[in-house]
C-alpha positions, 0 to 999 in steps of 0.5 A: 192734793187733788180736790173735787169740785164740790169740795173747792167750791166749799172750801172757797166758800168758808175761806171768803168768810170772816170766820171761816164757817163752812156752813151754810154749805154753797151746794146743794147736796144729799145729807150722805154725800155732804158728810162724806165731802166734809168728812174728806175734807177734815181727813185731809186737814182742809177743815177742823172742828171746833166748839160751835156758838149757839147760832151756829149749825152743828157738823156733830155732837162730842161727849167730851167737846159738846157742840161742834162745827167745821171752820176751814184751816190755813191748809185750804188757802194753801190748797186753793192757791190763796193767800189768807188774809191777817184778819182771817187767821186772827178770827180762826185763833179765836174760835178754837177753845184753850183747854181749861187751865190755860184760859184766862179768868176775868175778875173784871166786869164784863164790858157793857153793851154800846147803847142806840141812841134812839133807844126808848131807854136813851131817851128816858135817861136823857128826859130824866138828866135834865135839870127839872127832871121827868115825873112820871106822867111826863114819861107815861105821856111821853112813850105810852107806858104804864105807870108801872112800867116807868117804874120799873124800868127807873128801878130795873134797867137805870139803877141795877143794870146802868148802875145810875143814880136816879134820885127823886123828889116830891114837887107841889105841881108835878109830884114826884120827880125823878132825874139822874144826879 
C-alpha cells in the first residue's frame, strides 16, 4: 500500500501517541488538502472514527454518533512497519463505544477523585482532625477566608461531598468548634 509523505508523517505522529489521536496534525496543511489525507487514510482502514471527548478536536459531526475524531488503527503500525505497543492497543480498546446494550451499568458509586495534599481543603480537614479541632476564626485567619466561606465548605465539600463527619461544639474561650469525629 503506497503512502505519501504527509500521510506517513501523520500516521507516525498518532502512532507515537498513547491514544492514537491523529490531531494535532504534524504538518501544516490547507483545510482541503487535510480532509482529502485524512479522508485517504480512513478509505484504507489507516484511521477509524470513533466518539471524540469534550477536549478533543472534531474530524466531523454524525447524527447518529455525535462528535467524532480519528484515532490510527493496528493497520497503520503495520503499514509503517512497526510493532504496536500493548498499551497502545489496550488504550484504542477503550476509545471506541460498545453500543448500548452491551455496556455495563455501574451500580457503584463513581471513584473519587485522589486529593493534593497541599490543597487549601487538605489542610482544612487536617486543622479540623486535630484533637482540639479548628473554630472558625482559627480557619479565617488561617487562609483568609470569609466566615461564610468556612462555613460552606464545612457543610458543602466535607460533609456532602467528602461524606465526613464534622461535628461541632460550643467552647467558652474559642466558641464554636468544629473537628472530624
Amino acid at each position: 500500500m503506497a503512502l505519501s509523505n504527509t500521510q506517513l508523517i501523520v500516521l507516525a505522529a498518532a502512532c507515537q501517541r498513547p491514544d492514537r489521536s491523529i490531531y494535532p496534525l504534524t504538518t501544516k496543511l490547507p483545510g482541503g488538502a487535510a480532509a482529502k489525507v485524512l479522508g485517504s487514510l480512513l478509505n484504507k482502514n489507516l484511521v477509524k472514527e470513533v466518539p471524540a471527548k469534550r477536549v478533543e478536536t472534531i474530524w466531523r459531526e454524525d447524527k447518529k454518533r455525535g462528535r467524532l475524531t480519528l484515532r490510527a488503527t493496528p493497520d497503520a503500525f503495520k503499514a509503517l512497519g512497526i510493532e504496536e505497543s500493548a498499551a497502545s492497543a489496550e488504550a484504542f480498546s477503550s476509545t471506541e463505544r460498545k453500543p448500548e446494550s452491551a455496556r455495563k451499568v455501574s451500580k457503584s458509586k463513581p471513584k473519587a477523585r485522589g486529593m493534593r495534599a497541599d490543597s487549601k481543603q487538605a489542610q482544612l480537614i487536617d486543622m479540623l482532625k486535630q484533637p482540639g479541632g479548628a473554630s472558625i476564626d482559627e480557619i479565617v485567619t488561617a487562609f483568609g477566608w470569609q466566615a461564610h466561606t468556612v462555613r460552606g465548605a464545612i457543610a458543602g465539600a466535607l460533609k456532602k461531598k467528602l461524606g465526613l463527619n464534622v461535628v461541632s461544639e460550643k467552647s467558652e474561650g474559642r466558641g464554636r468548634i468544629y473537628r472530624i469525629a
